[in-house]
N, CA, C and O of each residue as an XYZ file, in Angstrom:
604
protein
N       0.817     -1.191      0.000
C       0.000      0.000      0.000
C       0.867      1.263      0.000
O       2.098      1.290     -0.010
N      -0.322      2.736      0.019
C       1.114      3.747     -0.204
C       1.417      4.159      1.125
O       0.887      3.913      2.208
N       2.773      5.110      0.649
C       2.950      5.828      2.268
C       2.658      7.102      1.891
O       2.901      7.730      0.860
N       1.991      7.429      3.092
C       0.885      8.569      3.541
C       1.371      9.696      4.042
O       1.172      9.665      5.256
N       1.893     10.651      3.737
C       2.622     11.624      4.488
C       1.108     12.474      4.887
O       0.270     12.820      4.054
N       0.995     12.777      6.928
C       0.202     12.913      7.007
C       0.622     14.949      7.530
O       1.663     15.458      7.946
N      -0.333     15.368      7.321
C       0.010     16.797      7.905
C      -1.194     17.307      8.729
O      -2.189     17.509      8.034
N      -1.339     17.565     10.058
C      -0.062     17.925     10.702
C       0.250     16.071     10.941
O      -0.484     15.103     11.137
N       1.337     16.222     10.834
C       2.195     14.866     11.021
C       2.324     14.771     12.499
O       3.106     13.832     12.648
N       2.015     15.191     13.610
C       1.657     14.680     15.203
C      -0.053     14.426     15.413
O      -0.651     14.619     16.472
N      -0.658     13.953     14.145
C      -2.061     13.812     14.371
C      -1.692     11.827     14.558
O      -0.961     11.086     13.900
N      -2.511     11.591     15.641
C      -2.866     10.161     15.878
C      -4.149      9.760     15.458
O      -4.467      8.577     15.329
N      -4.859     10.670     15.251
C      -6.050     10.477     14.563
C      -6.049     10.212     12.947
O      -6.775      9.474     12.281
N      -5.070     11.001     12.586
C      -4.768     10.655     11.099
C      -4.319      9.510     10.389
O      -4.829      8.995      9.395
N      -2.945      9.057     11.240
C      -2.344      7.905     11.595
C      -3.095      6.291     11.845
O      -2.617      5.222     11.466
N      -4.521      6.515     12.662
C      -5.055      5.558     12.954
C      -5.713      5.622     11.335
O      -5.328      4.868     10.441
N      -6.379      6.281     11.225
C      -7.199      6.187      9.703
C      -6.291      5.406      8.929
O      -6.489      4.191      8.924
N      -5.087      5.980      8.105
C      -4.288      5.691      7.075
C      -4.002      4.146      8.167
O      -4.189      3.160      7.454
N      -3.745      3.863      9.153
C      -2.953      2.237      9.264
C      -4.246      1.223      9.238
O      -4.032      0.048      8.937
N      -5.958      1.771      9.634
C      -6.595      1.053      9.753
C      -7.170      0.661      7.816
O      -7.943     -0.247      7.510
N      -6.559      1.568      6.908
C      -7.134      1.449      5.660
C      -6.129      0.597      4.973
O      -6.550      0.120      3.918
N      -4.621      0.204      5.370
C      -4.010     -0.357      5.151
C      -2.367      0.134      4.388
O      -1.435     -0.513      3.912
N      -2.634      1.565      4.583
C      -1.371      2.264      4.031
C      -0.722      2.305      5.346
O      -1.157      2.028      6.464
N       0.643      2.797      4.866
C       1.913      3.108      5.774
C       1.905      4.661      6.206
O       2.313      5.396      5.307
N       1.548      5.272      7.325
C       1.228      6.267      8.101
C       2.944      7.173      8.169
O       3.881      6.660      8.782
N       3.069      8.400      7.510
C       4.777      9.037      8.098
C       4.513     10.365      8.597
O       4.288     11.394      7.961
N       4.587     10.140     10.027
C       4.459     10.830     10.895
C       5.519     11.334     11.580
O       6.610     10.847     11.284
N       5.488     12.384     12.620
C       6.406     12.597     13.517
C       7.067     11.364     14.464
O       8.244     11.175     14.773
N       5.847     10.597     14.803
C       5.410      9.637     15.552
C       6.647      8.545     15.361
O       7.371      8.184     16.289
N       6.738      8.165     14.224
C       7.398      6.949     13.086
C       8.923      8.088     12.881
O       9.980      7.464     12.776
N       9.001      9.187     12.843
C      10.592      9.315     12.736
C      11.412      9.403     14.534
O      12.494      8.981     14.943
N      10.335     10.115     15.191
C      10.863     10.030     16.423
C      11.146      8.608     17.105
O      12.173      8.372     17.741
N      10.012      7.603     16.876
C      10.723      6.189     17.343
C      11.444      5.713     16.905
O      12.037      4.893     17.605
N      12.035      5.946     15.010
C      13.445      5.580     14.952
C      14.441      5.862     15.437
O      15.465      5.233     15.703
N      13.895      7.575     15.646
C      15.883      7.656     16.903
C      15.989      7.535     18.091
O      17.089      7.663     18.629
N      15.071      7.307     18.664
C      14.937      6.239     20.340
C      15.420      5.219     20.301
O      16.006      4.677     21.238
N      15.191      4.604     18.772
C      15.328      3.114     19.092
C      17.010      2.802     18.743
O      17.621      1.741     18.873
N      17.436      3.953     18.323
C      18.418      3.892     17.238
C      19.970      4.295     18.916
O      19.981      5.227     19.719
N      21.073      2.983     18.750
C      21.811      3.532     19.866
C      22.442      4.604     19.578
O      22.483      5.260     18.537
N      23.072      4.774     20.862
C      24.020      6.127     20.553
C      23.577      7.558     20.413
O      24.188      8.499     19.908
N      21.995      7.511     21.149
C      21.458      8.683     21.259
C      21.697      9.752     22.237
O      20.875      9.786     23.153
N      22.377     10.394     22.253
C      22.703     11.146     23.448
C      21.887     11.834     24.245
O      21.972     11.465     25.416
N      21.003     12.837     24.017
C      19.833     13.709     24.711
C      19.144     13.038     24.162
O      19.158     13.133     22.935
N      18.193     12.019     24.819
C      16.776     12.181     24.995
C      15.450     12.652     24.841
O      14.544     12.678     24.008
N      15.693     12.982     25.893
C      14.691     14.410     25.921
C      14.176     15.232     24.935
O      13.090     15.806     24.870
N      15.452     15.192     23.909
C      15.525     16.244     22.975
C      15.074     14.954     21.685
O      14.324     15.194     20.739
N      15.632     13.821     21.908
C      16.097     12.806     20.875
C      16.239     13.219     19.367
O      15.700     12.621     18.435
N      17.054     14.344     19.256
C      17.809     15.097     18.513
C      19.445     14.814     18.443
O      19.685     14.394     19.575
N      20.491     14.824     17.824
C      21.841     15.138     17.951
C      22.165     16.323     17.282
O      21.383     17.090     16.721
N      23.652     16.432     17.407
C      23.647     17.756     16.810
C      23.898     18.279     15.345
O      24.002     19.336     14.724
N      23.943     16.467     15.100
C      23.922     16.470     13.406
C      22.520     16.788     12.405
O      22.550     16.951     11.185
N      21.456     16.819     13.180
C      20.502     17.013     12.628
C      19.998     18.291     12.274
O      19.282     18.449     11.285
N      20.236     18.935     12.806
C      20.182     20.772     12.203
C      20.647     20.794     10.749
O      19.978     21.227      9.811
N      22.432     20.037     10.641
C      23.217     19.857      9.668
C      22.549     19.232      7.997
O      22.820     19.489      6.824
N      21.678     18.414      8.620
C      21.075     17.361      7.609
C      19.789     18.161      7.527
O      19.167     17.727      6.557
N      19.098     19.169      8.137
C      18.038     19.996      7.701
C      18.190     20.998      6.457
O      17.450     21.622      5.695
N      19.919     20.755      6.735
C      20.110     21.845      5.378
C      19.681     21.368      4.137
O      19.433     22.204      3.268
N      19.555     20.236      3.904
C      19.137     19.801      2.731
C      17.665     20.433      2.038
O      17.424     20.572      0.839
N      16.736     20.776      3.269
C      15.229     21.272      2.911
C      15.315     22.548      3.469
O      14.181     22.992      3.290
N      16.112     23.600      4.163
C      15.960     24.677      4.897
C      17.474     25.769      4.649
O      18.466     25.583      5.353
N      17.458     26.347      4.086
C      18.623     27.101      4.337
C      19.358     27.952      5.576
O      18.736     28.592      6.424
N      20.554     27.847      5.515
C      21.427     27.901      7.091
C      20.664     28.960      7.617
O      20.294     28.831      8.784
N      20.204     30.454      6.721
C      19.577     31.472      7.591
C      18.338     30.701      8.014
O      17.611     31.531      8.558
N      17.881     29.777      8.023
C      16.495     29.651      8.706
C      16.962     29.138     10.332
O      18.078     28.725     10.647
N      16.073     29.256     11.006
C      16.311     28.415     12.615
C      16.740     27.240     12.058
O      16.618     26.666     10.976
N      17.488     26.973     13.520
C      18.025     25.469     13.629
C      16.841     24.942     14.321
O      17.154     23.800     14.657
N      15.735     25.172     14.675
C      14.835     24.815     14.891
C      13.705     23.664     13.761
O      13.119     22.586     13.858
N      13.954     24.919     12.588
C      13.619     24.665     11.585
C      14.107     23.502     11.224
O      13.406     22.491     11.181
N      15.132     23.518     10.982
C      16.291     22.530     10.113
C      16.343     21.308     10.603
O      16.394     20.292      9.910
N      16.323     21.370     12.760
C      16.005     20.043     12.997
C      14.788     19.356     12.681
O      14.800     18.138     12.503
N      13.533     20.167     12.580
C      12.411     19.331     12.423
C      12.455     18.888     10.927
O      12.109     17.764     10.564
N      12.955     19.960     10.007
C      13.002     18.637      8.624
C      14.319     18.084      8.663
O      14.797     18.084      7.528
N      14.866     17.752      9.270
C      15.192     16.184      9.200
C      15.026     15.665      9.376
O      15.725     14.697      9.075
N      13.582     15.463     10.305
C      12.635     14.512     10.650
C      11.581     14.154      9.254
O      11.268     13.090      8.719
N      11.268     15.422      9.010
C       9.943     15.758      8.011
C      10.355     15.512      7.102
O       9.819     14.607      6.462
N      11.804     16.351      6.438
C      11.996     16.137      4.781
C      12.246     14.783      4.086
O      12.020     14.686      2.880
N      12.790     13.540      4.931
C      13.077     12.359      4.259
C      11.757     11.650      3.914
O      11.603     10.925      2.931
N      10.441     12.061      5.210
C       9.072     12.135      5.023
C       8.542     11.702      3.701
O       8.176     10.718      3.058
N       8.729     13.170      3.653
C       8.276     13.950      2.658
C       8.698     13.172      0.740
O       8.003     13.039     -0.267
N      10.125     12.850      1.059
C      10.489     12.456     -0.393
C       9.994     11.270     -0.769
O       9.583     10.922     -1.876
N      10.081     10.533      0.479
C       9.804      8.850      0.017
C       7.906      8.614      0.259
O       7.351      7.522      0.380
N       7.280      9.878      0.273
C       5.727      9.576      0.070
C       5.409      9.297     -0.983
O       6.306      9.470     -1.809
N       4.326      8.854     -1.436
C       3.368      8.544     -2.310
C       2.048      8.975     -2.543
O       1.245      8.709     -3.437
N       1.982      9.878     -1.297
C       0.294     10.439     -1.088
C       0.494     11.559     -0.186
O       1.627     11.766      0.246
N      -0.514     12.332      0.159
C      -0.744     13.276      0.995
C      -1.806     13.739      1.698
O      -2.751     14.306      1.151
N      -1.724     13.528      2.962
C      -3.323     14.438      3.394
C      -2.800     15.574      3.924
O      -1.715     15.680      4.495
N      -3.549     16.359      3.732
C      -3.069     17.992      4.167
C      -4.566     18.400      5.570
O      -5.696     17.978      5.321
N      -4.392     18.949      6.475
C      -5.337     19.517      7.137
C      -5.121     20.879      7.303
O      -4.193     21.164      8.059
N      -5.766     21.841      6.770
C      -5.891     23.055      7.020
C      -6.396     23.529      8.616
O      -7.210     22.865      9.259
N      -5.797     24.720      9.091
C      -6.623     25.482      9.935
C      -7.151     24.100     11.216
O      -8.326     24.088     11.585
N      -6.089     22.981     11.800
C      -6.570     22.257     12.818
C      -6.522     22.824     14.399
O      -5.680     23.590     14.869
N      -7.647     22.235     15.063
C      -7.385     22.520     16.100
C      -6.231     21.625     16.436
O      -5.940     20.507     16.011
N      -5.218     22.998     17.965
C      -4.484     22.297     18.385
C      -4.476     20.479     19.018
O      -3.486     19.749     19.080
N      -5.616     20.204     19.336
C      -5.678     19.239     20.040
C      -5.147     17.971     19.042
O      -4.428     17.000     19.274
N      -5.929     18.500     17.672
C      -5.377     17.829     16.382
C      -4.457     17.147     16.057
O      -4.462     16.046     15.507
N      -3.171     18.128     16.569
C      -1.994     17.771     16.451
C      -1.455     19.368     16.026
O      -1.830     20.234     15.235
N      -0.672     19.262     16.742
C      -0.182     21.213     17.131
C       1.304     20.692     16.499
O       1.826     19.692     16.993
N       1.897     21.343     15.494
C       3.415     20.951     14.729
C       4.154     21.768     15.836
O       5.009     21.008     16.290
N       4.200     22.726     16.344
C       4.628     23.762     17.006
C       5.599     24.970     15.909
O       6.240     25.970     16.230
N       5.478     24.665     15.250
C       6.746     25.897     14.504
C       6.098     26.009     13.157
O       5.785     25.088     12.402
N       5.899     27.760     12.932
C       4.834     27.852     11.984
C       5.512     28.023     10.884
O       4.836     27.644      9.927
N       6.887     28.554     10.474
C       7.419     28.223      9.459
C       8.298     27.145      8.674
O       8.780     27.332      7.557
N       8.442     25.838      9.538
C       8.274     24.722      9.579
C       6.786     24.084      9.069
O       6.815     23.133      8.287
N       5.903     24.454      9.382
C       4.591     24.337      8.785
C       4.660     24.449      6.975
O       4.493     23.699      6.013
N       5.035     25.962      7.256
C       4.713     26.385      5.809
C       5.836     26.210      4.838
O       5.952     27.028      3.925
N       6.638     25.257      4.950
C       7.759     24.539      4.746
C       7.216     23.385      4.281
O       6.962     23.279      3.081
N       6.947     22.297      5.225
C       6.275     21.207      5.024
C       4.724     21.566      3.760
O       4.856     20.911      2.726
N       4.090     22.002      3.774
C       3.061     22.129      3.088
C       3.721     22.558      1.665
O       3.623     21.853      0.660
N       4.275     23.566      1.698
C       4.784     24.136      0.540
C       5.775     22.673     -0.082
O       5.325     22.489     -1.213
N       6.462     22.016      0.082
C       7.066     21.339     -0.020
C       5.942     19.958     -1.008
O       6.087     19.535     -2.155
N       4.817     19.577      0.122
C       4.135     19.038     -0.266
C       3.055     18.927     -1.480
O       2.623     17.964     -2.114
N       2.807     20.316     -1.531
C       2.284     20.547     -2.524
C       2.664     20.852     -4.183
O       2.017     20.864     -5.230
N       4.110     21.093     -3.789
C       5.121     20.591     -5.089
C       5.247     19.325     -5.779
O       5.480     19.082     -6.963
N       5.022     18.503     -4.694
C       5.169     17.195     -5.453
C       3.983     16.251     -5.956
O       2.981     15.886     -5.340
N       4.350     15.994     -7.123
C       3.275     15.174     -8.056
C       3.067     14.447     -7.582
O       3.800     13.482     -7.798
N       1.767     14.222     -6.402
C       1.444     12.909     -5.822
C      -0.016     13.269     -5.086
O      -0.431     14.355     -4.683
N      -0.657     11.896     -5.062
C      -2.203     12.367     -5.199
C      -2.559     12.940     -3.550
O      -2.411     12.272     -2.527
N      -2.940     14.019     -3.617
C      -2.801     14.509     -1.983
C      -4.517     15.245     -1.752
O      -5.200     15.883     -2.553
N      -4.741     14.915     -0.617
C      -6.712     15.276     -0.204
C      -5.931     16.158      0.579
O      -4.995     15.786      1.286
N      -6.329     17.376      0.448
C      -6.253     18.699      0.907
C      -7.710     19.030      1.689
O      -8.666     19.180      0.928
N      -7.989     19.167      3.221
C      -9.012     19.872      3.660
C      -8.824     20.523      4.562
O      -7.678     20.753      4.947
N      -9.867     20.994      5.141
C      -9.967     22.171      6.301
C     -10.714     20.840      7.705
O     -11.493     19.897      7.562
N     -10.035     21.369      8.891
C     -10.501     20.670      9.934
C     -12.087     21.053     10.290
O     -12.404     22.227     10.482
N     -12.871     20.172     10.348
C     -14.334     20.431     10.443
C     -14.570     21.376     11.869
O     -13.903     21.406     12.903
N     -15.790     22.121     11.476
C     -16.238     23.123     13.030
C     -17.235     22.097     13.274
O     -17.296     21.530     14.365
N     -17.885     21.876     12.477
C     -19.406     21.257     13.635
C     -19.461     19.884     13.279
O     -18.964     19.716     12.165
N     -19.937     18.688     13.876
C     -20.727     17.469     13.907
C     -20.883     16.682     12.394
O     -20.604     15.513     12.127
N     -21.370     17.636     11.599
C     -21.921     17.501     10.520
C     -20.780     17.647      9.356
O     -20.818     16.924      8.361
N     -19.857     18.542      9.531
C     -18.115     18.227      9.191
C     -17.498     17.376      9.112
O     -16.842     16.736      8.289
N     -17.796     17.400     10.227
C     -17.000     15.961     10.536
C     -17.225     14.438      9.817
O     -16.405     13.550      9.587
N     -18.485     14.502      9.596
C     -18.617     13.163      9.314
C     -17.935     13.392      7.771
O     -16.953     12.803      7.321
N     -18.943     14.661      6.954
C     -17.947     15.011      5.951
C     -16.491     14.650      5.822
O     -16.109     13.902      4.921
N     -15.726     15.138      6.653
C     -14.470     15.269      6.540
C     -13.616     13.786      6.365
O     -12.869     13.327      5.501
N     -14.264     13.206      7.944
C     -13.862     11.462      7.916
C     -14.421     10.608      6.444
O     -13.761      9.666      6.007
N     -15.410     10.965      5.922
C     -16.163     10.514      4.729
C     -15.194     10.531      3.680
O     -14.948      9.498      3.056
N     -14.473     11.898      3.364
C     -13.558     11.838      2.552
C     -11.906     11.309      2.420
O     -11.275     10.901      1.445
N     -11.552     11.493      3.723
C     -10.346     10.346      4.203
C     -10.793      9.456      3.349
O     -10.405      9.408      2.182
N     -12.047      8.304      4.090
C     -11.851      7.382      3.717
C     -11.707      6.901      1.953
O     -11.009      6.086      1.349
N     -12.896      8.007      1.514
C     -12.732      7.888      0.250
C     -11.375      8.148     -0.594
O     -11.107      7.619     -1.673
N     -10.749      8.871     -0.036
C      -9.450      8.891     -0.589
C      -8.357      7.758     -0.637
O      -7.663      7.411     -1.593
N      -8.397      7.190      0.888
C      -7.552      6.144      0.836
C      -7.693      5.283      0.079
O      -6.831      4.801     -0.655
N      -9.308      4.856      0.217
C     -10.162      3.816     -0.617
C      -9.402      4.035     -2.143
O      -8.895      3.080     -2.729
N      -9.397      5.274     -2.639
C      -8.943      5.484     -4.167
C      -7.752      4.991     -4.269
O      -7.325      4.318     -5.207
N      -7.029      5.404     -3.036
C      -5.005      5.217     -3.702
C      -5.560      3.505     -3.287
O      -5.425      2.944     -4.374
N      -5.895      2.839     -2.667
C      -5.830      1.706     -2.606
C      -6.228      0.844     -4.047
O      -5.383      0.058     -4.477
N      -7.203      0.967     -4.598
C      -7.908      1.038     -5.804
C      -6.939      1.072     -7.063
O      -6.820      0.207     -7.931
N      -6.226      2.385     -6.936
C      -5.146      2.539     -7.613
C      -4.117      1.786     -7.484
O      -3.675      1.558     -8.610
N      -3.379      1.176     -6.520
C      -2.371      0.766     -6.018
C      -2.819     -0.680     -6.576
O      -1.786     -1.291     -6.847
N      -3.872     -1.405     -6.833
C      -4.601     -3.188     -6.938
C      -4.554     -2.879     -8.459
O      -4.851     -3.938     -9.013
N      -4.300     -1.837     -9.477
C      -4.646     -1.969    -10.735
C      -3.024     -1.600    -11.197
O      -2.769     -1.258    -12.352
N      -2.248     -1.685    -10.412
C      -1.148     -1.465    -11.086
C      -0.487     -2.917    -10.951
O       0.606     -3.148    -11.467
């Protein structure tokens, strides 16, 4: 199945959708447990080193934060090896809060460059959104899946 680059990429709600439809979910979630798991991690806490700012340069230029730069080196390898995209506009924090807004508009901009079939929406306000909103997930996945059995 494909891999799903999800945005905001700290949504578990998103994550559950895309793994329960049968695609591969790339999240914050999925790069941060590789470098936990990975020895030789020094900070923790941070589960950052200090090579990773370094390797952000690849998607961020040196004037941007090292803030920046560390989170795509989480995000940008993401980002290349997707196949799909869901985008959420305008989420509530509870959603999944990225924390860094030009990191945001990094990731999106990024995403939307690349030729790959991506459901772009806005996070629902009321009840009736919602079901909307989940309605179209599914239909989307349903499609790349669809797509993915005819190739």
């Amino acid at each position: 199945m494909a891999k799903i680059f999800i945005y905001p990429a700290t949504s578990l709600i998103l994550s559950d959708l895309v793994s329960r439809h049968g695609h591969t979910p790339l999240s914050s979630a999925v790069a941060i447990r590789e470098r936990i798991q990975t020895a030789g991690l020094e900070s923790l806490p941070l589960q950052i080193t200090p090579e990773e700012p370094k390797k952000g340069l690849k998607w961020a230029a040196v004037e941007v934060p090292a803030g920046v730069r560390g989170r795509m080196s989480l995000y940008g390898p993401q980002i290349e090896q997707c196949e799909a995209a869901i985008i959420i506009n305008d989420a509530d924090l509870a959603f999944g809060c990225m924390g860094c807004a030009r990191t945001n508009e990094l990731i999106k901009f990024l995403l939307r460059q690349k030729d790959i079939p991506k459901l772009d929406l806005n996070y629902p306000k009321n009840e009736e959104e919602g079901v909307q909103f989940v309605a179209a997930i599914k239909r989307f996945l349903g499609e790349l899946k669809k797509r993915e059995d005819t190739k």
